[in-house]
N, CA, C and O atoms as a Maestro MAE file, in Angstrom:
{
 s_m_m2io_version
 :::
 2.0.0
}

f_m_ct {
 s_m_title
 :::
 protein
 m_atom[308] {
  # First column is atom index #
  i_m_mmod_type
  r_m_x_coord
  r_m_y_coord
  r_m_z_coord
  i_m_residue_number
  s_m_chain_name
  s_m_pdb_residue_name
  s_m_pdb_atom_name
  i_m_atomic_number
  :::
  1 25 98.153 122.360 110.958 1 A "UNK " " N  " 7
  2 3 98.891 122.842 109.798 1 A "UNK " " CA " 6
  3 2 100.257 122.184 109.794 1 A "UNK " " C  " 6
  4 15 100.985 122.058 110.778 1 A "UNK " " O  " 8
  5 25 100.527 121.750 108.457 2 A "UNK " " N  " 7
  6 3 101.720 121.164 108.476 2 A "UNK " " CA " 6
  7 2 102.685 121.482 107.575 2 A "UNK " " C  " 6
  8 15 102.370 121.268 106.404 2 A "UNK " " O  " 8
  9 25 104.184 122.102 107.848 3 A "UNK " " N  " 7
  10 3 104.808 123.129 106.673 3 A "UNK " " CA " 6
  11 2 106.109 122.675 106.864 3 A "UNK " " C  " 6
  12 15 107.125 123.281 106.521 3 A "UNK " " O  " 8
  13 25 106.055 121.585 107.423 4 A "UNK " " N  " 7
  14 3 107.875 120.793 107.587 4 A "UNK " " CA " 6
  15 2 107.989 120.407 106.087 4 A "UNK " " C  " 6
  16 15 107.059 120.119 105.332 4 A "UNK " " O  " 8
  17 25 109.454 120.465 105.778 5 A "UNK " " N  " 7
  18 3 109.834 119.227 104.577 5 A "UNK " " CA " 6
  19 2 109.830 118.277 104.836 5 A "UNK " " C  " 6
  20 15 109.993 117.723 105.924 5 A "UNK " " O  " 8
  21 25 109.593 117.831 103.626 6 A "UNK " " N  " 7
  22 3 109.205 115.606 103.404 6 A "UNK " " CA " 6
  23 2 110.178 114.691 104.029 6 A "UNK " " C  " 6
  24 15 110.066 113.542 104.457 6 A "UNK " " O  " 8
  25 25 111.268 115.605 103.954 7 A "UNK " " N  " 7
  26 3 112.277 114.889 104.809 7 A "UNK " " CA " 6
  27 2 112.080 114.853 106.492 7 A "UNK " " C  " 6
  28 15 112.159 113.822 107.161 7 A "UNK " " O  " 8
  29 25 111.858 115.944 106.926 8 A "UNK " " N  " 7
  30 3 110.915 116.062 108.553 8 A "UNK " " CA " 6
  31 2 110.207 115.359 108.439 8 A "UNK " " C  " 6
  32 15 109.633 115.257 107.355 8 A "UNK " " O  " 8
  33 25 109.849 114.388 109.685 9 A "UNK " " N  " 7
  34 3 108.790 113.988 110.300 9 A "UNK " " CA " 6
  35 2 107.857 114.602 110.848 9 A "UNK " " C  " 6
  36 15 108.364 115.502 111.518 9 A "UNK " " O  " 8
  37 25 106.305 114.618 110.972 10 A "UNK " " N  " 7
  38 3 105.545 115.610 111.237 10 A "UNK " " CA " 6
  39 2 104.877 114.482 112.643 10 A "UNK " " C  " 6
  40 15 104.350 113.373 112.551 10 A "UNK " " O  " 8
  41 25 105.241 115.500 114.117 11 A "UNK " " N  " 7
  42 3 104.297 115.041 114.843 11 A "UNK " " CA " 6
  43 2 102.888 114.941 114.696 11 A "UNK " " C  " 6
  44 15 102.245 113.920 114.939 11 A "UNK " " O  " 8
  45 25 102.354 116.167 114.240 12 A "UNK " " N  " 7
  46 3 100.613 116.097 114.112 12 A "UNK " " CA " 6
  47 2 100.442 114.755 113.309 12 A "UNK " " C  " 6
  48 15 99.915 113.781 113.846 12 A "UNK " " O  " 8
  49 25 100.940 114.719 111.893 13 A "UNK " " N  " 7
  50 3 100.760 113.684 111.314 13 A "UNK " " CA " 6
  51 2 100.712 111.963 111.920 13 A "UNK " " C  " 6
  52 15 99.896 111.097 111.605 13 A "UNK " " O  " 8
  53 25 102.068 111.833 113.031 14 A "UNK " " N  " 7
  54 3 102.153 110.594 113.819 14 A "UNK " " CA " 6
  55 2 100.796 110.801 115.034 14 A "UNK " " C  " 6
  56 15 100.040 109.898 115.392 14 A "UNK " " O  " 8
  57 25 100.777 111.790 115.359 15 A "UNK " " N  " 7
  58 3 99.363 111.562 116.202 15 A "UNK " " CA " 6
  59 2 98.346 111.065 115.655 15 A "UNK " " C  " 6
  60 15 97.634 110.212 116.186 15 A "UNK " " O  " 8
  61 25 98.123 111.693 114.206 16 A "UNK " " N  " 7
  62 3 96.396 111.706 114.004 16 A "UNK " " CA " 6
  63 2 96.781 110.234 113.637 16 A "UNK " " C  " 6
  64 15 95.871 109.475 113.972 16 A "UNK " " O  " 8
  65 25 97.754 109.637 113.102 17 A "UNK " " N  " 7
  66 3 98.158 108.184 112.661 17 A "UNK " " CA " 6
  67 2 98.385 107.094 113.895 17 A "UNK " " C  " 6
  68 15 98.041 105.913 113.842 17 A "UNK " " O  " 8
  69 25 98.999 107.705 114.950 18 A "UNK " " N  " 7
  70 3 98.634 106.669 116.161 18 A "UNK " " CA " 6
  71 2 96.901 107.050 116.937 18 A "UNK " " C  " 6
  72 15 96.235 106.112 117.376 18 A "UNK " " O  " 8
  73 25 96.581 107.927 116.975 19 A "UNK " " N  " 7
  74 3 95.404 107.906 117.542 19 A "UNK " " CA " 6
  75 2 93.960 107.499 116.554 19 A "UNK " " C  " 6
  76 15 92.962 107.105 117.158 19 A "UNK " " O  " 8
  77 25 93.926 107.613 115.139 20 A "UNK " " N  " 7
  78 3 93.078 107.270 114.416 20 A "UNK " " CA " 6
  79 2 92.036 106.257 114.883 20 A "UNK " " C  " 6
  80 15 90.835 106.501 114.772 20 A "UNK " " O  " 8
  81 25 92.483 105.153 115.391 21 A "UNK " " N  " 7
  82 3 91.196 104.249 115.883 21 A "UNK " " CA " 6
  83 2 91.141 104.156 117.145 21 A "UNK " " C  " 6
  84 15 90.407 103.258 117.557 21 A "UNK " " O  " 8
  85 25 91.900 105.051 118.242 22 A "UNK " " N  " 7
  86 3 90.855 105.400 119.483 22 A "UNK " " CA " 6
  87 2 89.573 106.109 119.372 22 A "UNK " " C  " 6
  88 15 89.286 107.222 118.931 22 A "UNK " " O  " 8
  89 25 88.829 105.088 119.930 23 A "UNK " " N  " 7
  90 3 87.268 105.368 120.319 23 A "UNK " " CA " 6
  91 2 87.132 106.788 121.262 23 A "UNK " " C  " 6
  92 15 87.605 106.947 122.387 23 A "UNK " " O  " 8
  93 25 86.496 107.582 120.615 24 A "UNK " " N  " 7
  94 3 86.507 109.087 121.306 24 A "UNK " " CA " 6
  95 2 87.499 110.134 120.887 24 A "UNK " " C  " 6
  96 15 87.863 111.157 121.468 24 A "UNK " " O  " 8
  97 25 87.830 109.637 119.775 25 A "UNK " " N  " 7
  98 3 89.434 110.392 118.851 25 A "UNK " " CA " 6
  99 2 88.310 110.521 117.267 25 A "UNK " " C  " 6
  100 15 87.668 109.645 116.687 25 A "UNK " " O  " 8
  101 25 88.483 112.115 116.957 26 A "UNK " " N  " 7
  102 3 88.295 112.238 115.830 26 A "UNK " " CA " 6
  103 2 88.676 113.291 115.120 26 A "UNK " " C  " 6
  104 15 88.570 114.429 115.577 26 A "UNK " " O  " 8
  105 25 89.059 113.094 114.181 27 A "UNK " " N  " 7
  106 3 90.295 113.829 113.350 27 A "UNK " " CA " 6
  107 2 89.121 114.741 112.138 27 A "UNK " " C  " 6
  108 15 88.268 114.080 111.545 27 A "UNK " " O  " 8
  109 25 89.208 115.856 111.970 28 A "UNK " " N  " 7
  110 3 88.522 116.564 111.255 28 A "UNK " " CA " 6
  111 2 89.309 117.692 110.767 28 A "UNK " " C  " 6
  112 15 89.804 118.630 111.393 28 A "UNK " " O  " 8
  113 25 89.333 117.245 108.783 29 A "UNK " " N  " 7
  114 3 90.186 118.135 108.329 29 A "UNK " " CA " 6
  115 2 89.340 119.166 107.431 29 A "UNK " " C  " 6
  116 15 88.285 118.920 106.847 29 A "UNK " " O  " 8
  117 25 90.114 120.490 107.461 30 A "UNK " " N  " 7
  118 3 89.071 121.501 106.983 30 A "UNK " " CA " 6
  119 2 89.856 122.136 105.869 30 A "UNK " " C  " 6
  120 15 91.070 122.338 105.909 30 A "UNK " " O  " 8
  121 25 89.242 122.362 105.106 31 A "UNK " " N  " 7
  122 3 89.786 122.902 103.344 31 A "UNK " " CA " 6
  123 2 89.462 124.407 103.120 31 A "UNK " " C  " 6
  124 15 89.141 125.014 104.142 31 A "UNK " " O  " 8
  125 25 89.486 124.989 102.160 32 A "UNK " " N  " 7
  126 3 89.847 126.453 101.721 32 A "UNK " " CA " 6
  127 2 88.061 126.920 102.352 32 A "UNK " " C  " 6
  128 15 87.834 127.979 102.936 32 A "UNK " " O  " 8
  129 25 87.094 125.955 102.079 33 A "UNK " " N  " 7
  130 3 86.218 126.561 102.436 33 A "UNK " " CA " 6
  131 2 85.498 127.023 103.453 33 A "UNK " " C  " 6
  132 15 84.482 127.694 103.631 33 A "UNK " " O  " 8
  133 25 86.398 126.417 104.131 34 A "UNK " " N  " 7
  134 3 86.229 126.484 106.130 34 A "UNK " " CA " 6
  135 2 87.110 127.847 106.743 34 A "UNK " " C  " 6
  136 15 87.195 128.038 107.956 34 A "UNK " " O  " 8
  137 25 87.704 128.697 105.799 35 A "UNK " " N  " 7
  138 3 88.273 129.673 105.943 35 A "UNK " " CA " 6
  139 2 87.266 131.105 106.098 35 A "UNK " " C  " 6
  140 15 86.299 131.158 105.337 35 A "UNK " " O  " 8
  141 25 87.379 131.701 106.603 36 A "UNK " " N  " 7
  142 3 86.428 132.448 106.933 36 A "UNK " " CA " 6
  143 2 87.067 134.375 107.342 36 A "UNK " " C  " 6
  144 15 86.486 135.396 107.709 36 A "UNK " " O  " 8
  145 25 88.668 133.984 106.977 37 A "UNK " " N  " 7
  146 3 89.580 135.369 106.957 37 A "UNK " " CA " 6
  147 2 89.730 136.228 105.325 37 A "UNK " " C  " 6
  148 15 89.376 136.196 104.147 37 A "UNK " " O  " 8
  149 25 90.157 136.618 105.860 38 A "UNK " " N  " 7
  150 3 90.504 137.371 104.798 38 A "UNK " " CA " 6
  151 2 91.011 136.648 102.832 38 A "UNK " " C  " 6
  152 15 91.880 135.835 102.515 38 A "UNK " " O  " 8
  153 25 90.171 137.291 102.105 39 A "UNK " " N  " 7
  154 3 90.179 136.194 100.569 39 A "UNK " " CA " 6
  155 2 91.369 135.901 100.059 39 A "UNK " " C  " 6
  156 15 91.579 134.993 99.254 39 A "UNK " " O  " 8
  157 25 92.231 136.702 100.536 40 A "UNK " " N  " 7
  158 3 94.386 136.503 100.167 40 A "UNK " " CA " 6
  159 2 94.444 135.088 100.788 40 A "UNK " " C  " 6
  160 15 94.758 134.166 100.035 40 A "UNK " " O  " 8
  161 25 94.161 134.813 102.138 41 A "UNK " " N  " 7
  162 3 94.641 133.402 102.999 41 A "UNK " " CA " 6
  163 2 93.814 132.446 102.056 41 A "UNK " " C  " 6
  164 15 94.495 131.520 101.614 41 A "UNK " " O  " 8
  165 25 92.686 132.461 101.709 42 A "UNK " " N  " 7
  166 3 91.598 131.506 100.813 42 A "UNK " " CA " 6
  167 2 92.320 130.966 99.547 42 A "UNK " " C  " 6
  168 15 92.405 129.769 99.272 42 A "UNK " " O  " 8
  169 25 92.845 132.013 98.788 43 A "UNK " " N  " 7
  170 3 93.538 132.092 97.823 43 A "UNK " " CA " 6
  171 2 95.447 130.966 98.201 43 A "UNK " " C  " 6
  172 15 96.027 130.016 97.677 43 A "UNK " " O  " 8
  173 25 95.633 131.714 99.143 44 A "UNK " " N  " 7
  174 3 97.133 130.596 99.489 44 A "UNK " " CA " 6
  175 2 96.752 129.319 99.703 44 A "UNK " " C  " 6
  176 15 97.451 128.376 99.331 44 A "UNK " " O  " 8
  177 25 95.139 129.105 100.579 45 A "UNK " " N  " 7
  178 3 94.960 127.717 100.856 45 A "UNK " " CA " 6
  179 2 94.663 127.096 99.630 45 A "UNK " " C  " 6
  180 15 95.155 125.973 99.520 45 A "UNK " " O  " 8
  181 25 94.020 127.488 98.704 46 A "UNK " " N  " 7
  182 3 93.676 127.039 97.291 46 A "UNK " " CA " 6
  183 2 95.053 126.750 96.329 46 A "UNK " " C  " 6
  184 15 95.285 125.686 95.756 46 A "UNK " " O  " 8
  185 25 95.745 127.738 96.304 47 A "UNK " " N  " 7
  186 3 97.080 126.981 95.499 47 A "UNK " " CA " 6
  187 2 97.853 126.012 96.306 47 A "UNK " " C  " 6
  188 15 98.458 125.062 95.808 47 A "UNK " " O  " 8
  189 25 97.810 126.313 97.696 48 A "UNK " " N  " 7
  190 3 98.639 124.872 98.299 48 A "UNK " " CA " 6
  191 2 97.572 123.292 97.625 48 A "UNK " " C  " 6
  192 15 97.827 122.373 96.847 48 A "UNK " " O  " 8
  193 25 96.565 123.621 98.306 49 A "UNK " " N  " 7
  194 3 95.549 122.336 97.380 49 A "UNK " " CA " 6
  195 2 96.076 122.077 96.293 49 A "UNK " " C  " 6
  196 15 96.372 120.900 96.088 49 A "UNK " " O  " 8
  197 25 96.374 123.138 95.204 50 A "UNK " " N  " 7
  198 3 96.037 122.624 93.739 50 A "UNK " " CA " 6
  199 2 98.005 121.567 93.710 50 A "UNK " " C  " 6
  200 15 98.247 120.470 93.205 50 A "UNK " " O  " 8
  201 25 98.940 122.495 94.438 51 A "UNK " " N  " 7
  202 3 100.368 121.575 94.361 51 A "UNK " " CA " 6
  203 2 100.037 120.247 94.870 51 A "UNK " " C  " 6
  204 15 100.505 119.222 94.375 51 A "UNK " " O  " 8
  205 25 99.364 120.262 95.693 52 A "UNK " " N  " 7
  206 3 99.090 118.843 96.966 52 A "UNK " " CA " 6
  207 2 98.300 117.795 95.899 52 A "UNK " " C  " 6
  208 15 98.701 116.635 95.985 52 A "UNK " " O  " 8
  209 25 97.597 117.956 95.243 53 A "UNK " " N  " 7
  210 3 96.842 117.444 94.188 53 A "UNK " " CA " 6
  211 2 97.667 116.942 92.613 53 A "UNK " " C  " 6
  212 15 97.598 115.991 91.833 53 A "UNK " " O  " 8
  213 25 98.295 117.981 92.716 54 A "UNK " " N  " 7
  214 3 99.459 117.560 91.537 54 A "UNK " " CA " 6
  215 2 100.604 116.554 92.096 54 A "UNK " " C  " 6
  216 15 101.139 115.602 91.527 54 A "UNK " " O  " 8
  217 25 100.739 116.910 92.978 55 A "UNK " " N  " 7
  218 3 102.141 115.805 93.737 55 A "UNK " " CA " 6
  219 2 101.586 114.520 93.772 55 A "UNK " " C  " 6
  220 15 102.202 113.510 93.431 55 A "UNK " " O  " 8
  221 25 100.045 114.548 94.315 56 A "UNK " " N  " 7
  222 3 99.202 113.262 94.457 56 A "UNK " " CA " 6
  223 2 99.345 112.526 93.020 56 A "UNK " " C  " 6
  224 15 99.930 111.457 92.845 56 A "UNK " " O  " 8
  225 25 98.804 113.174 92.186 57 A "UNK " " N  " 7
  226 3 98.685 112.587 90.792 57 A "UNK " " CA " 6
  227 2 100.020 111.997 90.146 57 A "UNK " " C  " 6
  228 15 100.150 111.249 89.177 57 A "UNK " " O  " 8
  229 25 100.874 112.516 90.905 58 A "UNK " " N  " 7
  230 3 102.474 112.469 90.153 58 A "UNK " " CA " 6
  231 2 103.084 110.707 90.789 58 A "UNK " " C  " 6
  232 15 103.663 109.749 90.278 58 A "UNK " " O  " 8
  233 25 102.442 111.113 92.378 59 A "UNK " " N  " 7
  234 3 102.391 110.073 93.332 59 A "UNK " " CA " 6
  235 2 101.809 109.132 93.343 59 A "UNK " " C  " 6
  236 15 101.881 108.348 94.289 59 A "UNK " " O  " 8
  237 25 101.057 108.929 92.290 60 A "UNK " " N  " 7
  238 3 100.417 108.015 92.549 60 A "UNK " " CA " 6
  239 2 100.591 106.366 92.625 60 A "UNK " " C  " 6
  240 15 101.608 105.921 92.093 60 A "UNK " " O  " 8
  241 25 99.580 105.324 93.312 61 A "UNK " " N  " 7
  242 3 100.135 103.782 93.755 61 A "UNK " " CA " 6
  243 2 100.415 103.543 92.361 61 A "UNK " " C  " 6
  244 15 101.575 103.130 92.366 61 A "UNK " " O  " 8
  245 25 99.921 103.576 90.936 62 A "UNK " " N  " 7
  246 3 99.509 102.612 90.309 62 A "UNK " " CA " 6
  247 2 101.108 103.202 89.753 62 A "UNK " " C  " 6
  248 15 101.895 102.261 89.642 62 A "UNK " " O  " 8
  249 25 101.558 104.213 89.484 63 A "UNK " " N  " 7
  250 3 102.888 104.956 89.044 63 A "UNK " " CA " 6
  251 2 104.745 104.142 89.737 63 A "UNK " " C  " 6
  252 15 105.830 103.756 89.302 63 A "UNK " " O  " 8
  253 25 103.864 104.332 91.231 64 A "UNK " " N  " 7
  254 3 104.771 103.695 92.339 64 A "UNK " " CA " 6
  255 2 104.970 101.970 92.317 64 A "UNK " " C  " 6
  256 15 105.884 101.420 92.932 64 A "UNK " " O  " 8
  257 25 103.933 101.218 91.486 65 A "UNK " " N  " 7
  258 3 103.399 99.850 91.189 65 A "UNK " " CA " 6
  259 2 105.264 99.272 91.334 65 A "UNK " " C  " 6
  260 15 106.038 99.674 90.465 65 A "UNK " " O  " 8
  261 25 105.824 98.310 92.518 66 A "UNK " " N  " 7
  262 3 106.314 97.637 92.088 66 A "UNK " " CA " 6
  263 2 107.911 98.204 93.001 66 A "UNK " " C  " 6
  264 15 108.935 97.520 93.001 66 A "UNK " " O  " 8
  265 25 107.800 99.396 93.627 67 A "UNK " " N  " 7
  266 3 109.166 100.455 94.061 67 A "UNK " " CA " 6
  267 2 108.716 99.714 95.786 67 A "UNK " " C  " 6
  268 15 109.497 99.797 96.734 67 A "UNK " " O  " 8
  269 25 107.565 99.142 95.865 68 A "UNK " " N  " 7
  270 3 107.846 98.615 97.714 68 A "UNK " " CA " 6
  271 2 107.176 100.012 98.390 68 A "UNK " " C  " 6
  272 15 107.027 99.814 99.596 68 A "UNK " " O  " 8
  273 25 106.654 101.576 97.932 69 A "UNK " " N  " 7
  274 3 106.612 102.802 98.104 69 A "UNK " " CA " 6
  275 2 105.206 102.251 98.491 69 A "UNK " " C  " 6
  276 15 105.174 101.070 98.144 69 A "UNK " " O  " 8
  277 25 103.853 102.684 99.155 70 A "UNK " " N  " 7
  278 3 102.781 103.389 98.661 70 A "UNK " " CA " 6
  279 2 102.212 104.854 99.129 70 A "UNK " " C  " 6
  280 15 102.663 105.236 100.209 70 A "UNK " " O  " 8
  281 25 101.494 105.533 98.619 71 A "UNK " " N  " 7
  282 3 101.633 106.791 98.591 71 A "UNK " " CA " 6
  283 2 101.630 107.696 99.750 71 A "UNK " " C  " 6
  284 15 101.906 108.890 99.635 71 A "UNK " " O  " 8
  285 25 101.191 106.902 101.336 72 A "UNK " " N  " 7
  286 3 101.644 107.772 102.299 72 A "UNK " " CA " 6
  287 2 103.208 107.516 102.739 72 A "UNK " " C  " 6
  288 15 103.706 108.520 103.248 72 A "UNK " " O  " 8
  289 25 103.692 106.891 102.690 73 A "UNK " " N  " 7
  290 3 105.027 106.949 102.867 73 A "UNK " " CA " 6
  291 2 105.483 107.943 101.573 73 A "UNK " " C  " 6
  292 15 106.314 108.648 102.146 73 A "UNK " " O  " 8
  293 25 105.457 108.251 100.680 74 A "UNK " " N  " 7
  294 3 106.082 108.738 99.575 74 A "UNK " " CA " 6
  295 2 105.844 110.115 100.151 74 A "UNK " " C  " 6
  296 15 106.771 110.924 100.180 74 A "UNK " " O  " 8
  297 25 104.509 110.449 100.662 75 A "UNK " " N  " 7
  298 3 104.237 112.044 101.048 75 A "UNK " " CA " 6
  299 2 104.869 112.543 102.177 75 A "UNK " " C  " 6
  300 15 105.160 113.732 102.308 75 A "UNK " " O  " 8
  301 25 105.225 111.158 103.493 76 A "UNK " " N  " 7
  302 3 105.758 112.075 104.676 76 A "UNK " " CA " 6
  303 2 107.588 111.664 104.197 76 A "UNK " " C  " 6
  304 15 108.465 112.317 104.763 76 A "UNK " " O  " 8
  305 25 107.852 110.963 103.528 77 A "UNK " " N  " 7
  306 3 109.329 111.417 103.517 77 A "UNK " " CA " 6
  307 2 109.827 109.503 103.606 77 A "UNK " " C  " 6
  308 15 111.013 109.174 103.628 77 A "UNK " " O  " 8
  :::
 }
 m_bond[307] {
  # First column is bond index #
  i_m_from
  i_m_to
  i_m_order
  :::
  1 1 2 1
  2 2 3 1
  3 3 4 2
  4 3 5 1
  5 5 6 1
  6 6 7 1
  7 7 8 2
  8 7 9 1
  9 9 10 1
  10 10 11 1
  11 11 12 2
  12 11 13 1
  13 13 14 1
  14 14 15 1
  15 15 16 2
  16 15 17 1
  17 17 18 1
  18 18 19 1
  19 19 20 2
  20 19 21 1
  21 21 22 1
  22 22 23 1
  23 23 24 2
  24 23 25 1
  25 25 26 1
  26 26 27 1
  27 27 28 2
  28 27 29 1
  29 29 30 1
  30 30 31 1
  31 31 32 2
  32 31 33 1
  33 33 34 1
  34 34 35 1
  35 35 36 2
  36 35 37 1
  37 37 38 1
  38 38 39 1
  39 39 40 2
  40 39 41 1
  41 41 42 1
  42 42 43 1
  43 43 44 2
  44 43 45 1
  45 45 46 1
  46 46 47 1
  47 47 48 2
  48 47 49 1
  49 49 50 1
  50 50 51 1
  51 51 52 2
  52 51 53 1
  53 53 54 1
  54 54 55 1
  55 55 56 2
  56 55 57 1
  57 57 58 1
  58 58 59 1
  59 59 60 2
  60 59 61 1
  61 61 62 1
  62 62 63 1
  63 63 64 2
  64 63 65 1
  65 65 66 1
  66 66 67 1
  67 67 68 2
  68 67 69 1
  69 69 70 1
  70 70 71 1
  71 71 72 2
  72 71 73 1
  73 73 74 1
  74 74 75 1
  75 75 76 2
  76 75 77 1
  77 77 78 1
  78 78 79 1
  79 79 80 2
  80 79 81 1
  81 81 82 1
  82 82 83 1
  83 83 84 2
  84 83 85 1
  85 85 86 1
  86 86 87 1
  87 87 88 2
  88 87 89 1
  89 89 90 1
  90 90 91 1
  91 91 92 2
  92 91 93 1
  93 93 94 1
  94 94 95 1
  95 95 96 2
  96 95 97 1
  97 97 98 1
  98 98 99 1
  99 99 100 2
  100 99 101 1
  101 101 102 1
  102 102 103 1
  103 103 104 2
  104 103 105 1
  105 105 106 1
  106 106 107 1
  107 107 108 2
  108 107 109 1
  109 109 110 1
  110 110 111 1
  111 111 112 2
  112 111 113 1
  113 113 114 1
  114 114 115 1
  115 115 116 2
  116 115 117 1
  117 117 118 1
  118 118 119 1
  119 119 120 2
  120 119 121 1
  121 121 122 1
  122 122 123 1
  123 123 124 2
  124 123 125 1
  125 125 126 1
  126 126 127 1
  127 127 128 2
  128 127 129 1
  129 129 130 1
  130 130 131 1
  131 131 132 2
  132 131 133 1
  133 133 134 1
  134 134 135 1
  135 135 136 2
  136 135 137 1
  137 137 138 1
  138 138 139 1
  139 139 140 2
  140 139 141 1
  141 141 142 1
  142 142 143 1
  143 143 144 2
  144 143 145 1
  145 145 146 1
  146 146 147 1
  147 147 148 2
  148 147 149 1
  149 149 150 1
  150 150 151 1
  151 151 152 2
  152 151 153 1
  153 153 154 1
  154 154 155 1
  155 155 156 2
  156 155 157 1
  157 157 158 1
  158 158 159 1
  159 159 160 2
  160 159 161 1
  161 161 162 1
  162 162 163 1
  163 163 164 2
  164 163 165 1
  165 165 166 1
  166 166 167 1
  167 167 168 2
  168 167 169 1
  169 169 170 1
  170 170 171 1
  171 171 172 2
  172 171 173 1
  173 173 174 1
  174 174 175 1
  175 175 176 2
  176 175 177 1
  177 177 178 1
  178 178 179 1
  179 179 180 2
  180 179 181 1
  181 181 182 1
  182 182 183 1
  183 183 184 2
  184 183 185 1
  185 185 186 1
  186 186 187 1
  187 187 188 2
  188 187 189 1
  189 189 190 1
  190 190 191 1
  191 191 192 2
  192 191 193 1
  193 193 194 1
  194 194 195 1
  195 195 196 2
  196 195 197 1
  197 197 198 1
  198 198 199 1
  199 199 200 2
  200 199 201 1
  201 201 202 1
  202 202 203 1
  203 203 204 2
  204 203 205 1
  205 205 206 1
  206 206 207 1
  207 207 208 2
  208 207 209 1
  209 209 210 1
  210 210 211 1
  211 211 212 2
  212 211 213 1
  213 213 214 1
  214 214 215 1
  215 215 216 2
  216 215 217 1
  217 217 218 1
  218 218 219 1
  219 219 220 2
  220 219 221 1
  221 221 222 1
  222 222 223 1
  223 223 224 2
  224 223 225 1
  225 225 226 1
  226 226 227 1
  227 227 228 2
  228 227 229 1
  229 229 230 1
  230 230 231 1
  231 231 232 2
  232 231 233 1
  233 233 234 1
  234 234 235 1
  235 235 236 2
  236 235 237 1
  237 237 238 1
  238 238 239 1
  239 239 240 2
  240 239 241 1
  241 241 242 1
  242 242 243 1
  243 243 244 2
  244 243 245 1
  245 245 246 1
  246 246 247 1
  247 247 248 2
  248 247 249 1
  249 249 250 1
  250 250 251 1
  251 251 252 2
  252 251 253 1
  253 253 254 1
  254 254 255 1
  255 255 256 2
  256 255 257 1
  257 257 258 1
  258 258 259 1
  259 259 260 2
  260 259 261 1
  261 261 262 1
  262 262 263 1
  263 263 264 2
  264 263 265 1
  265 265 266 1
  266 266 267 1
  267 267 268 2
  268 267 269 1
  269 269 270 1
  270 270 271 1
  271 271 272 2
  272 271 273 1
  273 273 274 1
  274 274 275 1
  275 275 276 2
  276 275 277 1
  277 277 278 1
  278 278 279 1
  279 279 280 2
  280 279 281 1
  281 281 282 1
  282 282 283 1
  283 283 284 2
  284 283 285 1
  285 285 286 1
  286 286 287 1
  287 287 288 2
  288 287 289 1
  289 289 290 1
  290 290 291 1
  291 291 292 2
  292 291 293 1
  293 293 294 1
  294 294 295 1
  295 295 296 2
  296 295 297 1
  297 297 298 1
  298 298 299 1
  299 299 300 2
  300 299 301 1
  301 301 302 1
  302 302 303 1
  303 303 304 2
  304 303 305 1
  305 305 306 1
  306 306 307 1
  307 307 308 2
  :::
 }
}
């Protein structure tokens, strides 16, 4: 889980980004439907999605075309 501002650097994030292509390293991300508590937490994970999705769209390369940006740098800060 990751709840720093864009301006923070997120360790988890630099891990799963330095470890990504070690052999025996695998990164598995789980969404609202892998939730299995209570339907309030389902519900928070679902509107964080729907902002994360809008920021994406807002973010996007073809938008960024030309700023030197592309869209994972724009998301961690």
């Amino acid at each position: 889980q990751i709840d720093l501002p864009r301006s923070q650097k997120s360790g988890l994030r630099e891990a799963v980004d330095i470890l990504e292509d070690l052999e025996g390293i695998a990164t598995i991300f789980l969404g609202s439907e892998d939730v299995v508590r209570h339907r309030l937490v389902k519900s928070i994970i679902k509107a964080y999605d729907r902002i994360k999705k809008s920021e994406n769209t807002v973010l996007s390369p073809e938008q960024n075309e030309g700023d030197g940006k592309d869209l994972n740098s724009s998301l961690q800060g």
